[in-house]
N, C-alpha and C positions, 0 to 999 in steps of 0.2 A: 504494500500500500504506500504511496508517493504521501510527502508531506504535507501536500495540500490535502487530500484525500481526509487525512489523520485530522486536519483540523476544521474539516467541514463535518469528520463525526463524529467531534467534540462539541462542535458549534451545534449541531443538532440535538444532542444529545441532553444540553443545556438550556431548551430552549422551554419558555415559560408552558404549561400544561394547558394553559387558557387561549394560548394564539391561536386567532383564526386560522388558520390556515391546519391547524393540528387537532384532530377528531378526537371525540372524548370518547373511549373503552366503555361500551353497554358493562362489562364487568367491574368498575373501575369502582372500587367501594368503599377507600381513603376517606378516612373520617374527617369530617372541615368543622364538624360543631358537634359538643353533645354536653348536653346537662340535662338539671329538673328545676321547677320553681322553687323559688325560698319559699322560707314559713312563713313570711311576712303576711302571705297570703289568705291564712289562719288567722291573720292575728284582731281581726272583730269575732270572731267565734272564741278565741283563748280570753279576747275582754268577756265576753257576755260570759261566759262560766266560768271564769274569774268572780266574777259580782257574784252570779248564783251559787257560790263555793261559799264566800266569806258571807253572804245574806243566811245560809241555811247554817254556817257556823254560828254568826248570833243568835240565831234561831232558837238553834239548840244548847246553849248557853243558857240563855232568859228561860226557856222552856225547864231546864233540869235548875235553876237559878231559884224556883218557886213557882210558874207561872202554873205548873201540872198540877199544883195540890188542887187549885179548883175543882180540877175535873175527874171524872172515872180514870179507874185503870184502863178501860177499855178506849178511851180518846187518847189517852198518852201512850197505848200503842198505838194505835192509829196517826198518831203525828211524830212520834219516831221513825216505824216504817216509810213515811212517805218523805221524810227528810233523807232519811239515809238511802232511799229508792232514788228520790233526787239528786244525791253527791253519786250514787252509781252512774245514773244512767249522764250525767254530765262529764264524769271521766270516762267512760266509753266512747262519748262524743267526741273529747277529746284527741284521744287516741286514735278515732278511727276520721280524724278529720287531720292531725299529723300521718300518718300511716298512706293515704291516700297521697297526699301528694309527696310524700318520702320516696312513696314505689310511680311516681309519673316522671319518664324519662324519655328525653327527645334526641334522638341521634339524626343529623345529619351527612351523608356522605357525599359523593363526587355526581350520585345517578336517583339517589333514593332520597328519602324521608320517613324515619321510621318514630313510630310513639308508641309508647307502651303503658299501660295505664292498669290497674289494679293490684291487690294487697297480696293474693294469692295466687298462685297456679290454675284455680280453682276459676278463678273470677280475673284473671291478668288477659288482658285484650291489647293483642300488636295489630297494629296499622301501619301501610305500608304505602306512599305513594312516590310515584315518580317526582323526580326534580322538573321535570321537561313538563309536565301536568301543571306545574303552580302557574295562574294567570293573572295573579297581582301580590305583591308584597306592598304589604303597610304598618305603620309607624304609626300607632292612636297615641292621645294621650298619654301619660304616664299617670296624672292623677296625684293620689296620693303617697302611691308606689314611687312615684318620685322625690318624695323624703327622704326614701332610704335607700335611693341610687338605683330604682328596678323600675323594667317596662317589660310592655308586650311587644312582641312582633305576630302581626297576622298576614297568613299565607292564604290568599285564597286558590282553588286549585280547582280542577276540571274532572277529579275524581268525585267517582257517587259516595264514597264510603267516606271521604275525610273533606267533604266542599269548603270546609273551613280549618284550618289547623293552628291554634292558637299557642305561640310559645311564653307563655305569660311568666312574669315573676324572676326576670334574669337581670344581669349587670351587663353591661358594655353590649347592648344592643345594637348600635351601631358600627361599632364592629364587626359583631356575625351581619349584619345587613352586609357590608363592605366585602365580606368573606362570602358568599351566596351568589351576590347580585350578578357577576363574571359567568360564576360558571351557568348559574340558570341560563343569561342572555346566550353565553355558548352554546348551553344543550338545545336551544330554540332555534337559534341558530342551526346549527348541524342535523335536527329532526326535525327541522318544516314538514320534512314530505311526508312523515310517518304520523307527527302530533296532531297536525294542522298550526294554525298561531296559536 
């Protein structure tokens, strides 16, 4: 092989994954983004059973405090039970409102978009859509989630199963937007004839 040869299949070899002119691999499954949202996203459900935690503590304070001698045995169980059915059923709530979005995870790669969503094996649902499929990326508000440095990004897409694919609850948004935007317009690019626009 002549040296120019050698440095034209260096020069190629080097050359960005996103140039026009260089087709993307239907196999090509380099992960470009993956996370899950924050808890921030919890965090009016952790206020609200927060308060109903420490309300049904005083409760139960005042109530064993004196307030039971009024009444029958049978109303001071009746209001224990349903105090202490109340701090159950709110830390379940809890937990099963951490737990939910602990197991939601968005992997992006070079062809796909994958999300997975639920607690168990049982109940865990992956979605799968093409990159080439998304027909609009958008940037809403941030809201409140913007206190604590977090947004959405929404992906609308041409799939029946996933017509909206929400990445809520992440940092440096604009970044993955930055990281996306290339190769999407590439894959549209190179699969006109298969996707349509």
């Amino acid at each position: 092989m002549s040296e120019t040869n050698k440095i034209e299949a260096e020069a190629n070899s080097k050359t960005d994954p996103l140039d026009a002119s260089t087709p993307v691999s239907y196999d090509n499954e380099e992960v470009v983004w993956e996370g899950s949202p924050s808890q921030i996203v919890n965090l009016g459900s952790f206020i609200f059973w927060g308060l109903v935690f420490a309300a049904a503590g005083v409760g139960l304070v005042l109530w064993n405090a004196g307030l039971k001698e009024q009444y029958t045995p049978l109303i001071d169980q009746v209001v224990r039970y349903s105090i202490y059915g109340l701090l159950i059923v709110g830390v379940l709530n809890v937990l099963m409102s951490y737990l939910t979005v602990k197991c939601e995870r968005t992997v992006i790669t070079r062809n796909k978009i994958k999300e997975a969503k639920g607690i168990t094996s049982i109940f865990r649902q992956e979605l799968f859509c093409e990159m080439s499929e998304v027909s609009d990326i958008k940037s809403p508000p941030a809201g409140l989630m913007g206190l604590f440095g977090l947004s959405t990004l929404v992906l609308e897409t041409k799939d029946a199963d996933q017509p909206i694919i929400r990445i809520r609850a992440i940092r440096n948004r604009d970044e993955l937007v930055q990281k996306i935007l290339p190769i999407w317009r590439k894959l549209k690019m190179d699969r006109k004839g298969y996707f349509g626009d």
